[in-house]
Each structure stands twice: as C-alpha cells, then as structure tokens.
PDB file of N, CA, C and O in Angstrom:
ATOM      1  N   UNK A   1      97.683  31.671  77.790  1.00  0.00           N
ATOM      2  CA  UNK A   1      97.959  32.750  76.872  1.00  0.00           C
ATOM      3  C   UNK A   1      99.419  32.644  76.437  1.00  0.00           C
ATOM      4  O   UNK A   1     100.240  32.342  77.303  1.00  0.00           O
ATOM      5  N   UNK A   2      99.762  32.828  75.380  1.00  0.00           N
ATOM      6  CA  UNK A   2     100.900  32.565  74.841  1.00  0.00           C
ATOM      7  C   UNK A   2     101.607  33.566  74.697  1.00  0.00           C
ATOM      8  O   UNK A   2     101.008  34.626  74.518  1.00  0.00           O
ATOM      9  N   UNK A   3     103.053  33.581  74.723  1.00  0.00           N
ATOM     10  CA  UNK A   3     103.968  34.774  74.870  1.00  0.00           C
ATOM     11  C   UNK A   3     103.650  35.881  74.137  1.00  0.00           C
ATOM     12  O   UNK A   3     103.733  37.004  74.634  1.00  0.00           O
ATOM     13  N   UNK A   4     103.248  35.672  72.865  1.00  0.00           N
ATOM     14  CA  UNK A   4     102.911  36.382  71.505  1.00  0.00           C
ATOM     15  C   UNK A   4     101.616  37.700  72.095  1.00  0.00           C
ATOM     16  O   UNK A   4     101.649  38.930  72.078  1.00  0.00           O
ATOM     17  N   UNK A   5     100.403  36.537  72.653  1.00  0.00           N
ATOM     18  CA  UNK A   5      99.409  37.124  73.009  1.00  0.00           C
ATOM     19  C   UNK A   5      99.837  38.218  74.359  1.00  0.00           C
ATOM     20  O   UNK A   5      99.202  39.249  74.583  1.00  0.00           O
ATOM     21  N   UNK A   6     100.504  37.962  74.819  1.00  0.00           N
ATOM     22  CA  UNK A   6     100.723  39.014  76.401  1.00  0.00           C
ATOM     23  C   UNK A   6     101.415  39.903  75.902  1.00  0.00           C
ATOM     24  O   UNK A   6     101.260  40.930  76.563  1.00  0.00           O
ATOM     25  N   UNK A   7     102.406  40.111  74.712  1.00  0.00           N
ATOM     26  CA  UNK A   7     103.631  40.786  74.354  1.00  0.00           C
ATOM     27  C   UNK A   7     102.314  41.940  73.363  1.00  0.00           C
ATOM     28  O   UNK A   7     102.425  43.166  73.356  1.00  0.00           O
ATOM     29  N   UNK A   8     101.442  41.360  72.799  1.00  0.00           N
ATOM     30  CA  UNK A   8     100.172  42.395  72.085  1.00  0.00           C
ATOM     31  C   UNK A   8      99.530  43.393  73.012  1.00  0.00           C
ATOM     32  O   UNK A   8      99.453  44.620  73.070  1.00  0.00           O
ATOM     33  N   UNK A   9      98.981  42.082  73.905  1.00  0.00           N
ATOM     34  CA  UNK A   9      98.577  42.611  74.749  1.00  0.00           C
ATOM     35  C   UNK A   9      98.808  43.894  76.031  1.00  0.00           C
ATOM     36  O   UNK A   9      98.042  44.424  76.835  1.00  0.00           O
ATOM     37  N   UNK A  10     100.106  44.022  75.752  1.00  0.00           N
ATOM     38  CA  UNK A  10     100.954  44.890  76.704  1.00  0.00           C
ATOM     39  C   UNK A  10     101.045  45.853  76.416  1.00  0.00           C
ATOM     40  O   UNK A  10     100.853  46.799  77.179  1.00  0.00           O
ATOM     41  N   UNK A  11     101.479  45.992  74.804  1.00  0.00           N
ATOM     42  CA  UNK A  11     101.530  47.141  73.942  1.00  0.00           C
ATOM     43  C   UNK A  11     100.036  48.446  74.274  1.00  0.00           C
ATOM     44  O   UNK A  11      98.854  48.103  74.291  1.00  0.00           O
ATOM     45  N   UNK A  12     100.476  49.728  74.473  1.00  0.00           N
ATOM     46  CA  UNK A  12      99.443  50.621  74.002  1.00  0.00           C
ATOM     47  C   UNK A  12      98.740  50.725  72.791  1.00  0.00           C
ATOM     48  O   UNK A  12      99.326  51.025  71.751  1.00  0.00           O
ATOM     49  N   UNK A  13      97.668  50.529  72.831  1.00  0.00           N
ATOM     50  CA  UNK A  13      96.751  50.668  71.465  1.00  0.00           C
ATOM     51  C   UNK A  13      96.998  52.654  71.102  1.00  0.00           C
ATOM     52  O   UNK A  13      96.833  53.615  71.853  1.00  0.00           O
ATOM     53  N   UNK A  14      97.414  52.584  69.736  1.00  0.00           N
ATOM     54  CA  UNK A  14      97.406  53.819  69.147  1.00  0.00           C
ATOM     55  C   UNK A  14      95.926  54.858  68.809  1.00  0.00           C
ATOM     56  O   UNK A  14      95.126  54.411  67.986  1.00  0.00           O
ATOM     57  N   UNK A  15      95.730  55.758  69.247  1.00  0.00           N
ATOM     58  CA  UNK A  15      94.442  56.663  69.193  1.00  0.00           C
ATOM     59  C   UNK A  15      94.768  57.427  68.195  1.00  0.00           C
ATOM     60  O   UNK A  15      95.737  58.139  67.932  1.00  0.00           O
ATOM     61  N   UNK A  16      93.542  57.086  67.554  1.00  0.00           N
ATOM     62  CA  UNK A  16      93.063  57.547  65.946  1.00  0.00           C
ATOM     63  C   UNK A  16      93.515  59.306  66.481  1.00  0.00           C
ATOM     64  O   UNK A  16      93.355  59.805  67.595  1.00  0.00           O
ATOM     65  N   UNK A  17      94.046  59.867  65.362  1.00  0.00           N
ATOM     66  CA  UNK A  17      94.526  61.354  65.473  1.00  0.00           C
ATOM     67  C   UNK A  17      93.353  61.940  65.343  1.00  0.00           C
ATOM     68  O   UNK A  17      92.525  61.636  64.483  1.00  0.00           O
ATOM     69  N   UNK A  18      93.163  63.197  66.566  1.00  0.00           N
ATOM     70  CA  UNK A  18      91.654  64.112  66.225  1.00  0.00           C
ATOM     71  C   UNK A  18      92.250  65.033  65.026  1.00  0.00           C
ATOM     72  O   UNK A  18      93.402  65.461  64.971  1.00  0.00           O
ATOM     73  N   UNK A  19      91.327  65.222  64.182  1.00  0.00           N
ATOM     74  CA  UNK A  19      91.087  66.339  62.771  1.00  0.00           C
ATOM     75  C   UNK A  19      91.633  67.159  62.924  1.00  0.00           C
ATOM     76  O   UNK A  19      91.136  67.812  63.841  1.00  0.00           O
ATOM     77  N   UNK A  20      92.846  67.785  62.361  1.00  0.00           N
ATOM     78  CA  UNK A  20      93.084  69.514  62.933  1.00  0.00           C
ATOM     79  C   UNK A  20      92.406  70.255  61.831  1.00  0.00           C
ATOM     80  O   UNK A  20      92.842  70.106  60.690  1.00  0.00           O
ATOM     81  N   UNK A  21      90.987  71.346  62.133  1.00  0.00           N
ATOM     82  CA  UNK A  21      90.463  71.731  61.152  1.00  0.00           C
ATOM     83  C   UNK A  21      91.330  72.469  59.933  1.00  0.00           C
ATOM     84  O   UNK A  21      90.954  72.716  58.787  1.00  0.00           O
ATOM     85  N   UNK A  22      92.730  72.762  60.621  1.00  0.00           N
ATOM     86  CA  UNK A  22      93.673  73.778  60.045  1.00  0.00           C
ATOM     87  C   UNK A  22      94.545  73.107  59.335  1.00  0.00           C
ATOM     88  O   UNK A  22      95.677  73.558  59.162  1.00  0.00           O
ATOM     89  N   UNK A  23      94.068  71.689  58.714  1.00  0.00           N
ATOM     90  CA  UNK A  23      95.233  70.737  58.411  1.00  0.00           C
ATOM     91  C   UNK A  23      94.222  70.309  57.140  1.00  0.00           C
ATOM     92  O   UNK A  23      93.105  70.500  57.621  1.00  0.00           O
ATOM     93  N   UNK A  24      94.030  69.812  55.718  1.00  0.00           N
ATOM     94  CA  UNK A  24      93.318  69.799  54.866  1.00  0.00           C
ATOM     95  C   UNK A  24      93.033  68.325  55.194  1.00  0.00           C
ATOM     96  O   UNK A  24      93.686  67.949  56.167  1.00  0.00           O
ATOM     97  N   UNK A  25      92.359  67.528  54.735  1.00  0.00           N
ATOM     98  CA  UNK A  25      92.477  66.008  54.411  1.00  0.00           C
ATOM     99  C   UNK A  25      93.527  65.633  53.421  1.00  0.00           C
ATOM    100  O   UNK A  25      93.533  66.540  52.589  1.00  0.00           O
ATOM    101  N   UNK A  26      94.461  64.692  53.093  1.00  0.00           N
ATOM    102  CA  UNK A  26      95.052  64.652  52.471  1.00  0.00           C
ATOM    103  C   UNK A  26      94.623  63.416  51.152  1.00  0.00           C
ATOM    104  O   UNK A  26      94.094  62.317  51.319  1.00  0.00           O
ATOM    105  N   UNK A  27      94.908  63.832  50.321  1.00  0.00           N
ATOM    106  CA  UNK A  27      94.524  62.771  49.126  1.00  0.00           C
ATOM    107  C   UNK A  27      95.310  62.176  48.261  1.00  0.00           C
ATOM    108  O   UNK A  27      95.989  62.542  47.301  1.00  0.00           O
ATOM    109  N   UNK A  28      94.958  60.634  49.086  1.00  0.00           N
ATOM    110  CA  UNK A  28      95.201  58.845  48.172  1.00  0.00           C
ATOM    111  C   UNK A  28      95.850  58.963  46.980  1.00  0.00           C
ATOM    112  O   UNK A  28      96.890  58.354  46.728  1.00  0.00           O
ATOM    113  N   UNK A  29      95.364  59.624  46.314  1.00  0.00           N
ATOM    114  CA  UNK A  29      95.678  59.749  45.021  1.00  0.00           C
ATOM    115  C   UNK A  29      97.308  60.096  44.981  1.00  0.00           C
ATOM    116  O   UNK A  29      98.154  59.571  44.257  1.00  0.00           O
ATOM    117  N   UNK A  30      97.482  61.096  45.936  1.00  0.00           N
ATOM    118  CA  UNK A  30      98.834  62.107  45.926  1.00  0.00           C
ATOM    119  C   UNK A  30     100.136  61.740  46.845  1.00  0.00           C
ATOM    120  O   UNK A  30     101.088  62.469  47.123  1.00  0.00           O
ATOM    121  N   UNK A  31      99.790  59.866  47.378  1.00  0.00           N
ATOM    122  CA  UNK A  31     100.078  59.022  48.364  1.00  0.00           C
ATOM    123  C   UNK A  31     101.692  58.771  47.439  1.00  0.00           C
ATOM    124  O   UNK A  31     101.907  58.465  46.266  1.00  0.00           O
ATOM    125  N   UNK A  32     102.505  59.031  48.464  1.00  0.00           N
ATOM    126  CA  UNK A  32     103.741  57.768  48.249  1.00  0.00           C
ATOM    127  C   UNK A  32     104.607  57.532  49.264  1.00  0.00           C
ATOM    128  O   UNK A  32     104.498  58.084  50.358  1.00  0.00           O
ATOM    129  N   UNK A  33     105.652  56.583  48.928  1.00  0.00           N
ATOM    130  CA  UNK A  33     106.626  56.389  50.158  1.00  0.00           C
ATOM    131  C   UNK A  33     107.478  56.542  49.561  1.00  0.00           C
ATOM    132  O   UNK A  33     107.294  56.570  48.345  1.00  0.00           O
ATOM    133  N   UNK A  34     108.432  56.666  49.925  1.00  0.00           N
ATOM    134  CA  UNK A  34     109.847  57.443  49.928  1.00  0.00           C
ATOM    135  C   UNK A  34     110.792  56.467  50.495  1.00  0.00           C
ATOM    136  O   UNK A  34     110.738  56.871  51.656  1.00  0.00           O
ATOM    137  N   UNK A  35     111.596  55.509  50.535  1.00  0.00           N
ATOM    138  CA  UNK A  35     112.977  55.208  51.029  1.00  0.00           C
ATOM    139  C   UNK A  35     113.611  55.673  50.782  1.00  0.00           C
ATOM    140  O   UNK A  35     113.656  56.195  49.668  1.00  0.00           O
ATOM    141  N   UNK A  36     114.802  55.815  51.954  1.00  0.00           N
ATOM    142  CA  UNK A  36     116.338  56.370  51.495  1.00  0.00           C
ATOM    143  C   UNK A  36     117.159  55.376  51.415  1.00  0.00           C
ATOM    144  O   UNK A  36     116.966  54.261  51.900  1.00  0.00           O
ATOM    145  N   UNK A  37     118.174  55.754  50.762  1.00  0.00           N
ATOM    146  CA  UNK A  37     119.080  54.497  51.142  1.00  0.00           C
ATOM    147  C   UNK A  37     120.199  55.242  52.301  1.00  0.00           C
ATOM    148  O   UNK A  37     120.529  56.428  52.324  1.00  0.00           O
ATOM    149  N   UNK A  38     120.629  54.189  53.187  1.00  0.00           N
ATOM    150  CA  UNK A  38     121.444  54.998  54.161  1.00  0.00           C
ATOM    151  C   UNK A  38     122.942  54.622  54.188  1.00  0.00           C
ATOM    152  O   UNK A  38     123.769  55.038  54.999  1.00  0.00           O
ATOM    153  N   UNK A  39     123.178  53.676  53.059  1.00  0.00           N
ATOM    154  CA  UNK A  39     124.807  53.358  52.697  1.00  0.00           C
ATOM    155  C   UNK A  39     125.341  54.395  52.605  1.00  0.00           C
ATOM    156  O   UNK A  39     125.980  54.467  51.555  1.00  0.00           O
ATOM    157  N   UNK A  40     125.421  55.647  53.476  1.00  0.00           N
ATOM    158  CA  UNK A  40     126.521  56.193  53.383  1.00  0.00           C
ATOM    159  C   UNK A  40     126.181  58.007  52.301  1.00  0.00           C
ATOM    160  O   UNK A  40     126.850  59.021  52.104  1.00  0.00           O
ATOM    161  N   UNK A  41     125.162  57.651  51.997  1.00  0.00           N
ATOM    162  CA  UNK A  41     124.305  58.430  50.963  1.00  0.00           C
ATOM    163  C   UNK A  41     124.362  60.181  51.314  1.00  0.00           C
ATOM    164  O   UNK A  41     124.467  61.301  50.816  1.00  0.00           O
ATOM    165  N   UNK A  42     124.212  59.455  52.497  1.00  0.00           N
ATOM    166  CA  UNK A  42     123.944  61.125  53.159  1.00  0.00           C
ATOM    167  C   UNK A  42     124.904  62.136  53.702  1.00  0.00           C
ATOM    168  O   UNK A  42     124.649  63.319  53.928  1.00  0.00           O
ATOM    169  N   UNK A  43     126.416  61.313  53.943  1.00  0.00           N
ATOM    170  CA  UNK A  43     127.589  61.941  54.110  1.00  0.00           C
ATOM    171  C   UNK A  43     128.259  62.358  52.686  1.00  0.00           C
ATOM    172  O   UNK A  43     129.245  63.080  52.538  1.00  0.00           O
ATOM    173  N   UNK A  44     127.519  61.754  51.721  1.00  0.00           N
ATOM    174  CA  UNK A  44     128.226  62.216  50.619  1.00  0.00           C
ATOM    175  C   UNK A  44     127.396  63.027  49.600  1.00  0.00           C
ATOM    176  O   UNK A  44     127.637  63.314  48.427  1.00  0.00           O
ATOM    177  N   UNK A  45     126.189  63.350  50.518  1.00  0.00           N
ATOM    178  CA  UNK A  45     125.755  64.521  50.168  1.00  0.00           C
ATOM    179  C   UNK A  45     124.640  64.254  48.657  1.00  0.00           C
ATOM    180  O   UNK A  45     124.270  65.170  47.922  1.00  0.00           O
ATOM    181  N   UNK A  46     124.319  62.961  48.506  1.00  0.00           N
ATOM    182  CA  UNK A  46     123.641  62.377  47.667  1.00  0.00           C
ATOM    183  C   UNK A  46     122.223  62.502  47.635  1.00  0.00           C
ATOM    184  O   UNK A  46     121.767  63.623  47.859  1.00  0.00           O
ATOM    185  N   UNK A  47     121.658  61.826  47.464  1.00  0.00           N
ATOM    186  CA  UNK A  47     119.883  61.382  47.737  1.00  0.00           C
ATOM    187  C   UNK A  47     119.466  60.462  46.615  1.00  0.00           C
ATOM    188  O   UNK A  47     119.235  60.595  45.414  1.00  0.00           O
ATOM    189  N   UNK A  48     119.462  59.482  47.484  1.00  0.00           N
ATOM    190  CA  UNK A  48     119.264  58.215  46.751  1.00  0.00           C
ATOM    191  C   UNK A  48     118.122  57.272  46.897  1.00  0.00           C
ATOM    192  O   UNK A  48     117.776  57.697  48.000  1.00  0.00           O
ATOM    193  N   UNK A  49     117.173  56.224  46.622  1.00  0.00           N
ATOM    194  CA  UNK A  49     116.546  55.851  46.991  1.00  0.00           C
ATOM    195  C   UNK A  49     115.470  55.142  46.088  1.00  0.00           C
ATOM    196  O   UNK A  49     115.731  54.890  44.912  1.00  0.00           O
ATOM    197  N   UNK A  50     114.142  54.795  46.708  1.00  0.00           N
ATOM    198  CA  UNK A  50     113.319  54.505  45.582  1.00  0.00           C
ATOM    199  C   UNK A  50     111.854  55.374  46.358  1.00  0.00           C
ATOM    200  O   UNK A  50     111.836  55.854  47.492  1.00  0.00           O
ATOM    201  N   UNK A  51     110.526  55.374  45.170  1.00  0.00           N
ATOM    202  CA  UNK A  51     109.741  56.116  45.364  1.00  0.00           C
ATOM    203  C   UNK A  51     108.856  54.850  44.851  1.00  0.00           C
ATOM    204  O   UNK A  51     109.335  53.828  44.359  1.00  0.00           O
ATOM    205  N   UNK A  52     107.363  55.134  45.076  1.00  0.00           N
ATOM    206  CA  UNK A  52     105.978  53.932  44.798  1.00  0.00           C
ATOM    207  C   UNK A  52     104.969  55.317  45.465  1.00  0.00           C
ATOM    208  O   UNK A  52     104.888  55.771  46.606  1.00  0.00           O
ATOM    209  N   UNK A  53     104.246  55.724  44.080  1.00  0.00           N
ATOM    210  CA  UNK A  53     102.855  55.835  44.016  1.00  0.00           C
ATOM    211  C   UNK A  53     101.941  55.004  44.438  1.00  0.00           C
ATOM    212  O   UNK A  53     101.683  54.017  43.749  1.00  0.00           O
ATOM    213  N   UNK A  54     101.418  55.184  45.381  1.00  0.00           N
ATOM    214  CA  UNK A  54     100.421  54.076  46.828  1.00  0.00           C
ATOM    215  C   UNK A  54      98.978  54.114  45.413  1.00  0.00           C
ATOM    216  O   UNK A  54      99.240  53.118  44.739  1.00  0.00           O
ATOM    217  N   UNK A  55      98.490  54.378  45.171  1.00  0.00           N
ATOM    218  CA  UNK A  55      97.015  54.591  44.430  1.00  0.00           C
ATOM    219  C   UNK A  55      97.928  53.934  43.285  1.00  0.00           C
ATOM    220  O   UNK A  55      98.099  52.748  43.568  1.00  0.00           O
ATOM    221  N   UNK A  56      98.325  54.151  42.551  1.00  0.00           N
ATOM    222  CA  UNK A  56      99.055  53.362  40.865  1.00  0.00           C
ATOM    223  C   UNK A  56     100.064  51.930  41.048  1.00  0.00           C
ATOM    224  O   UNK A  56     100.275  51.076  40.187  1.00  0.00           O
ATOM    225  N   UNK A  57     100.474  51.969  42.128  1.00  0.00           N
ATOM    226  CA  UNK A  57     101.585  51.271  42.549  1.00  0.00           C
ATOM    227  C   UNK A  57     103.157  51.318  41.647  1.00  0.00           C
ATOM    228  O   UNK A  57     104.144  50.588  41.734  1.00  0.00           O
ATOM    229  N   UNK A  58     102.920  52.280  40.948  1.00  0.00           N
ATOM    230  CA  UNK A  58     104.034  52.809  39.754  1.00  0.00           C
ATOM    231  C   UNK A  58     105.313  53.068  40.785  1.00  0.00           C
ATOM    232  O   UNK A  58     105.214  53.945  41.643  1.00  0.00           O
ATOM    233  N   UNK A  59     106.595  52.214  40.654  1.00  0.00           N
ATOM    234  CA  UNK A  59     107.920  53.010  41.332  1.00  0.00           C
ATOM    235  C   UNK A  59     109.065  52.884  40.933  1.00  0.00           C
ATOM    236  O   UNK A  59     109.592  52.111  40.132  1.00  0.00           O
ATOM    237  N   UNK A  60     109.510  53.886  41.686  1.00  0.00           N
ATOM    238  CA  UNK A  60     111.023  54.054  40.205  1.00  0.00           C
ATOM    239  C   UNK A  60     112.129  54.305  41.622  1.00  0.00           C
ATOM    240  O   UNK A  60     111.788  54.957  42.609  1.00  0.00           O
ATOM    241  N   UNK A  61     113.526  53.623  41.460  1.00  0.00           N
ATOM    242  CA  UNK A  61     114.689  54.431  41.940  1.00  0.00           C
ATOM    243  C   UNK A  61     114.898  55.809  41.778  1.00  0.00           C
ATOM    244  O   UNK A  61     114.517  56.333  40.731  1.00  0.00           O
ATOM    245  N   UNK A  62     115.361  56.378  42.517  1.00  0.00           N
ATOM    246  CA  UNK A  62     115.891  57.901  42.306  1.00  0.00           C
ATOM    247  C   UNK A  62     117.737  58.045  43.035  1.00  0.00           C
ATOM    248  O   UNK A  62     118.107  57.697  44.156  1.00  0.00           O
ATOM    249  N   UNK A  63     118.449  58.577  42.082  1.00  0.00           N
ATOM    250  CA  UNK A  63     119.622  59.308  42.589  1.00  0.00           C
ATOM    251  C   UNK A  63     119.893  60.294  42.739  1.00  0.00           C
ATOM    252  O   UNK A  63     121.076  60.549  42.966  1.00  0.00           O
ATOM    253  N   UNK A  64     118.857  61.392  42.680  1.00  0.00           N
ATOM    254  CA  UNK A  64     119.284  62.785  43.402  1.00  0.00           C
ATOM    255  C   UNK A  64     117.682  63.208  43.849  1.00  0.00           C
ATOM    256  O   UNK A  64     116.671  62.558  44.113  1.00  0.00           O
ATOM    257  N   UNK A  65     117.941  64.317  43.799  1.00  0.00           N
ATOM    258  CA  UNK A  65     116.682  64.930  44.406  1.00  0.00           C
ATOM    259  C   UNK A  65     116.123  65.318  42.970  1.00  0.00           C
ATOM    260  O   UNK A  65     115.048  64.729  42.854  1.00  0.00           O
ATOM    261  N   UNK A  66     116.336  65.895  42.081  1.00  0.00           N
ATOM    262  CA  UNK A  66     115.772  66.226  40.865  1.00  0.00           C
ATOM    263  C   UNK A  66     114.612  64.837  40.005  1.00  0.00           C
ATOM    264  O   UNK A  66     113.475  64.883  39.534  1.00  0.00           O
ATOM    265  N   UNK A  67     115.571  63.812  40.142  1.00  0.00           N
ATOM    266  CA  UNK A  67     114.891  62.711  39.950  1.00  0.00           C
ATOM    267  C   UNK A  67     113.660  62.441  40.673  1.00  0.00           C
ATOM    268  O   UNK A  67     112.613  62.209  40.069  1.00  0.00           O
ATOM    269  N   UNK A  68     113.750  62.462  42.098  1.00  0.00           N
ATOM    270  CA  UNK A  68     112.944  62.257  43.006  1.00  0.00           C
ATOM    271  C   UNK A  68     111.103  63.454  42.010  1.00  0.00           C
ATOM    272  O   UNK A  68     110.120  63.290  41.287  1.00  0.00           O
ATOM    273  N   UNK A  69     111.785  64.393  42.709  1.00  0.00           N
ATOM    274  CA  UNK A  69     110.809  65.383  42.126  1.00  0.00           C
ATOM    275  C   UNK A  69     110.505  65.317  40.635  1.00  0.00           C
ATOM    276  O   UNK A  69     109.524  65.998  40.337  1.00  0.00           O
ATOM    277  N   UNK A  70     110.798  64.993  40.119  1.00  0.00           N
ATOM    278  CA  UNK A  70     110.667  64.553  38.536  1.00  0.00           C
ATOM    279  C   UNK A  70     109.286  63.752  38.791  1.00  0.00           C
ATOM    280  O   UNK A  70     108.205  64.103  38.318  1.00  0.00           O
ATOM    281  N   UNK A  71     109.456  62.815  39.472  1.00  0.00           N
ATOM    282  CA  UNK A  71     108.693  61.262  39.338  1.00  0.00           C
ATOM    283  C   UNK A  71     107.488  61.936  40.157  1.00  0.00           C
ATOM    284  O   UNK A  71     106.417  61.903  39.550  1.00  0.00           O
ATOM    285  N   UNK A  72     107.469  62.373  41.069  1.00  0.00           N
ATOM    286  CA  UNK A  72     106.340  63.162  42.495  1.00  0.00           C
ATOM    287  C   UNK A  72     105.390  64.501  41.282  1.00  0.00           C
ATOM    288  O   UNK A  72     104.209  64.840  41.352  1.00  0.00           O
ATOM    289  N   UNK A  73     106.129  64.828  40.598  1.00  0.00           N
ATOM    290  CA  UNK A  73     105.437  66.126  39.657  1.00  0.00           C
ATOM    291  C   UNK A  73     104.384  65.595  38.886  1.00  0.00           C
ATOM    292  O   UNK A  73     103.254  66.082  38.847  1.00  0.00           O
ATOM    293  N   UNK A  74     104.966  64.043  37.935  1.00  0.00           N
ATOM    294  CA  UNK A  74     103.547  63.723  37.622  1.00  0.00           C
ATOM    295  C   UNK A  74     102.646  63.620  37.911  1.00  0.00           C
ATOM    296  O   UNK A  74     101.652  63.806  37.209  1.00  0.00           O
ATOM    297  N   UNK A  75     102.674  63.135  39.561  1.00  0.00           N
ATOM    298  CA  UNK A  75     101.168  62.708  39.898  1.00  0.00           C
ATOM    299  C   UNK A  75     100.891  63.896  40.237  1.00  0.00           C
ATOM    300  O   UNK A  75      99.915  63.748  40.973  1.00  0.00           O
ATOM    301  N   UNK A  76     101.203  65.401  40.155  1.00  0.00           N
ATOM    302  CA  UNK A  76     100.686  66.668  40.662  1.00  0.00           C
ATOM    303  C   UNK A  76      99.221  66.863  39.784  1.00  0.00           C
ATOM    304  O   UNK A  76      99.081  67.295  38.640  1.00  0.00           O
ATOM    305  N   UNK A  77      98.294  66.430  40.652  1.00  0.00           N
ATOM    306  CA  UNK A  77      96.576  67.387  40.029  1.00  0.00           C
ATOM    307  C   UNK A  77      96.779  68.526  40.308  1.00  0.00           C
ATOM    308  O   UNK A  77      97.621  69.076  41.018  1.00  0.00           O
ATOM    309  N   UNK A  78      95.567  69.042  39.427  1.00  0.00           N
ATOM    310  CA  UNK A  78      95.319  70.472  39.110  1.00  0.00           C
ATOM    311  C   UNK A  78      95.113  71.459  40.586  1.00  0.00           C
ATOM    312  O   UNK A  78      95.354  72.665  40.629  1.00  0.00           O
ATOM    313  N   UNK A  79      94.628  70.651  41.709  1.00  0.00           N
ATOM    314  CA  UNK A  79      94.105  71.007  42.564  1.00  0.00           C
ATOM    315  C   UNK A  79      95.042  71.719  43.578  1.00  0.00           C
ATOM    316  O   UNK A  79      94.485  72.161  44.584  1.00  0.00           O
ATOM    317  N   UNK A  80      96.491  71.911  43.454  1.00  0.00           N
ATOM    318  CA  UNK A  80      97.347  72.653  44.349  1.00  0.00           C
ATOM    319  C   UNK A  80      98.726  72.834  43.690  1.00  0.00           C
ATOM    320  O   UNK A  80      99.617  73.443  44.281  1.00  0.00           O
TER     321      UNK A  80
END
C-alpha cells in the first residue's frame, strides 16, 4: 500500500448532514462562491474579491460590497 493510499485511508470519511426539517433545501440555481481577497483588504475596511454563479458559470470581480450585491440580485427568483 502506498503512502498516498494509508494517508486516505486514515482520514475520517465525512457523514452526509441529516435534513434539518427547519432548514429549506437550498437551490442550484441560487449557488455561488464568493472569494475574498486577503491582501490586506480587510484592515482597510474594503471588500474585495470575485463572485461565479455555480448553475451559469457567469463571474465578475467585486470591490465593495455594493458591487458584490449588485451581481447576487440578478440571480434573485421570484421565489424569496
């Protein structure tokens, strides 16, 4: 067995999260990730970063928070 395989092997396997009925399903559609950048961004009180719609793959930089939310509003459906 090779180092690779024992070093997997060692690791805890992660357990699928039980449902919290009090928690909605969340929807694909309304998916993104968020980076920050951490040069320093955050002592100077900035918010910087980039954003990617997971379902469109559409992504844009952002330099403040207005931007951010700008780009997140489009993909807002009717549904909330």
């Amino acid at each position: 067995m090779s180092r690779t395989q024992r070093k997997a092997r060692a690791l805890p396997r992660a357990r699928p999260a039980s449902p919290d009925p009090a928690m909605p399903r969340l929807s694909p559609e309304r998916a993104f990730v968020v980076q920050l950048e951490s040069s320093g961004a955050f002592a100077r009180r900035t918010l910087r970063g980039r954003v990617e719609h997971l379902s469109s793959g559409e992504a844009r930089r952002f330099g403040s928070l207005a931007d951010l939310a700008g780009f997140l509003s489009r993909f807002q459906g009717g549904d909330g």
